[in-house]
C-alpha positions in Angstrom: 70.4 22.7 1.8 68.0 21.6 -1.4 70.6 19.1 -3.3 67.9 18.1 -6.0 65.3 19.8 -8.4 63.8 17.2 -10.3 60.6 19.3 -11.2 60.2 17.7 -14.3 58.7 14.7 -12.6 56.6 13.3 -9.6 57.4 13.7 -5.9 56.0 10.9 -3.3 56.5 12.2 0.5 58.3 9.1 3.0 54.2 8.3 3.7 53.9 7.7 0.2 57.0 5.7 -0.7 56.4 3.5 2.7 53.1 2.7 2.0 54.2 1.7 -2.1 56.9 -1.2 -0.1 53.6 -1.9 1.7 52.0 -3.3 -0.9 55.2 -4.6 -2.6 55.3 -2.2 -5.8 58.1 -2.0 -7.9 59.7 1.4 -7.0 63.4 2.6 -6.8 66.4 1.0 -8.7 67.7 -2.1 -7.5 71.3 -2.8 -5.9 73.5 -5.7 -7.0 72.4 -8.0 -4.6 68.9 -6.9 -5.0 68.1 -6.8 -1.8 67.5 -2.3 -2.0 66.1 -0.1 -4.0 68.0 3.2 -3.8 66.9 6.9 -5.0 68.2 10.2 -4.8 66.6 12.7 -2.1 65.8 16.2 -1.7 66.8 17.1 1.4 65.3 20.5 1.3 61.7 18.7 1.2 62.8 15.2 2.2 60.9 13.3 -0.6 61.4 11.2 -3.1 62.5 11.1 -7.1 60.3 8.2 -7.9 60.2 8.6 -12.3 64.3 8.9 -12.1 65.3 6.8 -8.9 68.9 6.9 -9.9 71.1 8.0 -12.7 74.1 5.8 -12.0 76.9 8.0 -13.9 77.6 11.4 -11.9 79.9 13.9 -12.8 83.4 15.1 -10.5 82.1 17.6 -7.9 78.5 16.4 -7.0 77.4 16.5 -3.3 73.9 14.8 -3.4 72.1 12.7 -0.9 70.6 8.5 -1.6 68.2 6.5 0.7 68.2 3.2 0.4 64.7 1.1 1.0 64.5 -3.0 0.8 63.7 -4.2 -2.7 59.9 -4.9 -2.2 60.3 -8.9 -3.7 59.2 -12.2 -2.0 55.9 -11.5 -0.8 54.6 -8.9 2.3 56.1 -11.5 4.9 59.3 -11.5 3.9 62.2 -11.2 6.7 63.3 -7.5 7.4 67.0 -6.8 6.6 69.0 -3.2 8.3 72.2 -1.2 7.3 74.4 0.5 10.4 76.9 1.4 8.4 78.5 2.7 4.6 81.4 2.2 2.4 83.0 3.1 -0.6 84.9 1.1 -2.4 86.9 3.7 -4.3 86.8 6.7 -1.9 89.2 8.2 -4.2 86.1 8.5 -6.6 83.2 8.7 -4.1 82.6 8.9 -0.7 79.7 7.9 1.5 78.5 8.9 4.8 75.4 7.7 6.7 73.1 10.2 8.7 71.2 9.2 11.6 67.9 9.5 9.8 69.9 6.6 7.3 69.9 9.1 4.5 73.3 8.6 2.7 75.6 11.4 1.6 77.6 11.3 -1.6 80.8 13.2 -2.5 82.0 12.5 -5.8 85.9 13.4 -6.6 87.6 11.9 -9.7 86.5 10.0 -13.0 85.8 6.2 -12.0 83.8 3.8 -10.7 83.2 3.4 -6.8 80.1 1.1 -5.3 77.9 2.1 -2.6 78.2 -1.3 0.0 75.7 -1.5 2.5 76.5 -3.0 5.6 74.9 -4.4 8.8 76.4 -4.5 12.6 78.9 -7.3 11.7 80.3 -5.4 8.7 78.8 -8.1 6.1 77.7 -6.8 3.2 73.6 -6.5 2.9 73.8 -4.7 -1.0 75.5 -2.1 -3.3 75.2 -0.3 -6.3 78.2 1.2 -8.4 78.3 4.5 -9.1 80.5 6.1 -12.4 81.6 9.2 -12.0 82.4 10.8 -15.7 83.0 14.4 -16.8 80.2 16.2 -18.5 81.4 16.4 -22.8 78.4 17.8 -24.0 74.7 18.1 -24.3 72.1 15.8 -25.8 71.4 18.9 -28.3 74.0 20.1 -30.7 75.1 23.5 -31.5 72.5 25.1 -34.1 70.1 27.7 -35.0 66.4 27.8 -35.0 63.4 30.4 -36.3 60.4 31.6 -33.7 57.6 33.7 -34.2 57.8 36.9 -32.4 55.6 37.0 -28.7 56.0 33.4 -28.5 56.9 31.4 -24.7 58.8 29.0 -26.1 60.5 25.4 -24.1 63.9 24.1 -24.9 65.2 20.9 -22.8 69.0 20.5 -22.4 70.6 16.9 -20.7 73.9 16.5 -20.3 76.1 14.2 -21.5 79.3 12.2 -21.5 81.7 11.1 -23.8 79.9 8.1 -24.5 76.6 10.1 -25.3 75.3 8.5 -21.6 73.3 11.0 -19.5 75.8 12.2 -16.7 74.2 14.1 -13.6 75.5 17.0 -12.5 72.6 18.8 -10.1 71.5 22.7 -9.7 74.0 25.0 -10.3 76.0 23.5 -12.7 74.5 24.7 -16.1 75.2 28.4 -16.7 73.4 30.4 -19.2 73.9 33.9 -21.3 71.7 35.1 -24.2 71.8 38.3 -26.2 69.4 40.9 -27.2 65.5 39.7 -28.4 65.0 36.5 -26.3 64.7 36.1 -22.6 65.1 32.7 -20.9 64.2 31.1 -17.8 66.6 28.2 -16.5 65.3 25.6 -14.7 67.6 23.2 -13.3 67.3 19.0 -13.1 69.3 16.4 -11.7 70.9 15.7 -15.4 69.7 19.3 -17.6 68.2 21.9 -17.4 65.4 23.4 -19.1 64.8 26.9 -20.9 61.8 29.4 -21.0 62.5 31.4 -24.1 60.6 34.6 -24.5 61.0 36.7 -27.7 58.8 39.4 -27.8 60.5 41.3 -30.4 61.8 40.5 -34.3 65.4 40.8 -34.0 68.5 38.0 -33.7 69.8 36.5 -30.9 72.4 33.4 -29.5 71.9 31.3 -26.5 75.0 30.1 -24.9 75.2 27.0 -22.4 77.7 25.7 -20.8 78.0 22.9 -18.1 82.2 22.3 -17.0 83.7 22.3 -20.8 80.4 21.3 -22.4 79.2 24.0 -24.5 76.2 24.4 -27.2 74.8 27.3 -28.7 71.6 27.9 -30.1 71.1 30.6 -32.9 67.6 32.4 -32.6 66.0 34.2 -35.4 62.6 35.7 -34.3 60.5 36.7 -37.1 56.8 37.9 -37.7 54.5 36.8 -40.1 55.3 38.9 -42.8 58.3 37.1 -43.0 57.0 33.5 -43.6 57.4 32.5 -47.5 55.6 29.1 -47.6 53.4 26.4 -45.7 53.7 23.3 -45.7 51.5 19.9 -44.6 53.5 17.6 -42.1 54.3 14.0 -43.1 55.2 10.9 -41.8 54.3 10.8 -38.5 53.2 14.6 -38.6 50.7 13.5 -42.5 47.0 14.1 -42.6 44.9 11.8 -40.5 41.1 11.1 -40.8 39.5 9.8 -37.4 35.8 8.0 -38.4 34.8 7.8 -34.4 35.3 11.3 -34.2 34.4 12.3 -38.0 37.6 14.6 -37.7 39.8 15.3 -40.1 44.0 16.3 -38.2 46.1 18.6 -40.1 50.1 19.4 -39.1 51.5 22.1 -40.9 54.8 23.8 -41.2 55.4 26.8 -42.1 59.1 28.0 -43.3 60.5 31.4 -44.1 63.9 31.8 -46.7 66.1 30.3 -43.6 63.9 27.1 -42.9 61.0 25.9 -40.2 59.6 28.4 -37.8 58.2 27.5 -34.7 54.7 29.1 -33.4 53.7 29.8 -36.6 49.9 29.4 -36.0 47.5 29.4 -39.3 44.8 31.4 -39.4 41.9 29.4 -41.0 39.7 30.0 -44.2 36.9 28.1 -43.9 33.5 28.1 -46.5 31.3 25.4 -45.4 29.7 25.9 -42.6 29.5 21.8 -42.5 33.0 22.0 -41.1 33.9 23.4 -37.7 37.7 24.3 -36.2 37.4 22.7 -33.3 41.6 23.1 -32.2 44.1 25.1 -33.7 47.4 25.0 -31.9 50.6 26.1 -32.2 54.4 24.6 -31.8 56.3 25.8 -29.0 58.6 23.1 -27.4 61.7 23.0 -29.9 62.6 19.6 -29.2 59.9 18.2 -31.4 59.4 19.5 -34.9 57.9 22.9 -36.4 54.6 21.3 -36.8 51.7 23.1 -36.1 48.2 21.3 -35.2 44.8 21.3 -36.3 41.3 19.6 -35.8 38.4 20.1 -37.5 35.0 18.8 -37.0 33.4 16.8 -40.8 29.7 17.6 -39.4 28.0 16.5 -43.2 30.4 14.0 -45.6 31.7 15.9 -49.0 35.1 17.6 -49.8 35.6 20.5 -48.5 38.7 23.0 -48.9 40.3 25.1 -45.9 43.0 27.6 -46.5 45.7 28.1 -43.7 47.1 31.6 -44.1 50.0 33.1 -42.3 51.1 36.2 -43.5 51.0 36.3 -47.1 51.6 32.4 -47.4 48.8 30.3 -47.9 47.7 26.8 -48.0 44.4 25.1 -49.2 44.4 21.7 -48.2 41.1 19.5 -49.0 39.4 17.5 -46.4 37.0 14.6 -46.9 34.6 12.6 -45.2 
């Protein structure tokens, strides 16, 4: 049985990982005593979560599988140590239970804390790690409502969350999604979120529902085309106008906005005169947990001032480069 999906990052097969503690890398989060590093396993692959060894708070209900490796410190030569045996501490909030290939199973039951002791032939204690159990509240992204342009493939990335606003991890199967009428989306599942394909090939309204235990968010979709965008804006802060010498490029963000506020995937279509000045990228925003700012590069091939238009629609935008 697959426990994890942790697509969003990199897998290392056992070769991979054992050869890292061969040349004493840093891998894995470290126990108390800091004598192991600990990750979470697929079991369905048998391989390694190496970008997320460990998220320490795990909500009621999780079955999920550890291994535990010795913390790669003190030089190549250092003196080997061995576990025969595990033990909670609070089996009331987790339990453990060793395989015979030494991977470690975890049940959690009931809010709390519980550590993970690791223990050699004599029952002495070689290292632990404390695990929280907490119930899921909420999600890291609020209820709220959102405008796409219509035949977009848009992203949408969901964590959960406690109380406390801490990442909790839950595993596959726990998120649950519904969504009505002009968008489709995709779920796929992480350790601690989940995240969303949205397809909206038609102009219409729509609501996407989550919900993970009692956490619950909803997103409010308007999908519009680009008769319906009303004015374009250039990005700032972060997101202003940005002349590269090296490159003699001139980086444009722009946002465009229709009567209800930014729409993602809005992508200009660009006036341009001079033949001087070449488009070379002209991208569009599609991952809605950054902002509605569209991208584009162009190419200053002789200096001057030179104006470019961005129309979408019947909104336009002259903005003036220079070199």
């Amino acid at each position: 049985m697959g426990i994890l999906n942790l697509g969003r990052h990199l897998w290392l097969p056992i070769a991979a990982i054992a050869t890292m503690g061969a040349d004493c890398g840093p891998v894995g989060t470290s126990g108390q005593q800091e004598r192991f590093e600990f990750w979470y396993v697929d079991q369905s692959t048998n391989t390694f979560e190496t970008e997320v060894p460990l998220v320490p708070i795990v909500s009621p209900g999780v079955h999920l599988a550890l291994r535990a490796m010795q913390h790669p410190s003190g030089g190549c030569n250092r003196e080997m140590l061995t576990f025969s045996q595990v033990r909670s501490t609070n089996p009331e909030v987790a339990t453990f239970e060793l395989a015979d290939d030494q991977a470690i199973a975890m049940t959690t039951n009931a809010v709390g804390t519980a550590e993970l002791e690791l223990l050699d032939s004599a029952g002495n204690t070689v290292d632990s790690i404390a695990i929280e159990v907490a119930a899921i509240a909420a999600f890291d992204r609020p209820t709220g409502h959102v405008g796409l342009m219509a035949g977009g493939s848009y992203r949408l990335e969901l964590h959960t969350i406690d109380a406390l606003g801490r990442t909790v991890g839950g595993g596959p199967g726990r998120i649950h999604q519904t969504v009505t009428r002009a968008v489709t989306a995709k779920q796929d599942d992480s350790f601690d979120g989940a995240t969303f394909s949205l397809e909206n090939p038609a102009v219409g309204n729509s609501t996407l529902t989550v919900t993970a235990d009692t956490a619950r968010t909803t997103l409010a979709i308007r999908t519009v085309d680009a008769s319906a965008v009303t004015a374009i804006n250039l990005g700032t802060d972060s997101f202003s106008p940005r002349y590269s010498p090296t490159e003699q490029s001139e980086y444009l963000y722009t946002i465009a906005s229709t009567s209800s506020g930014p729409v993602y995937g809005a992508r200009c279509s660009w006036q341009i005169d001079d033949p001087s000045v070449q488009l070379v990228d002209n991208g569009a925003s599609y991952d809605l947990g950054t902002q509605a700012a569209s991208s584009a590069q162009f190419k200053l091939t002789e200096p001057g001032r030179f104006d470019v238009v961005c129309a979408i629609g019947t909104a336009r935008l002259t903005v003036t480069l220079q070199r």
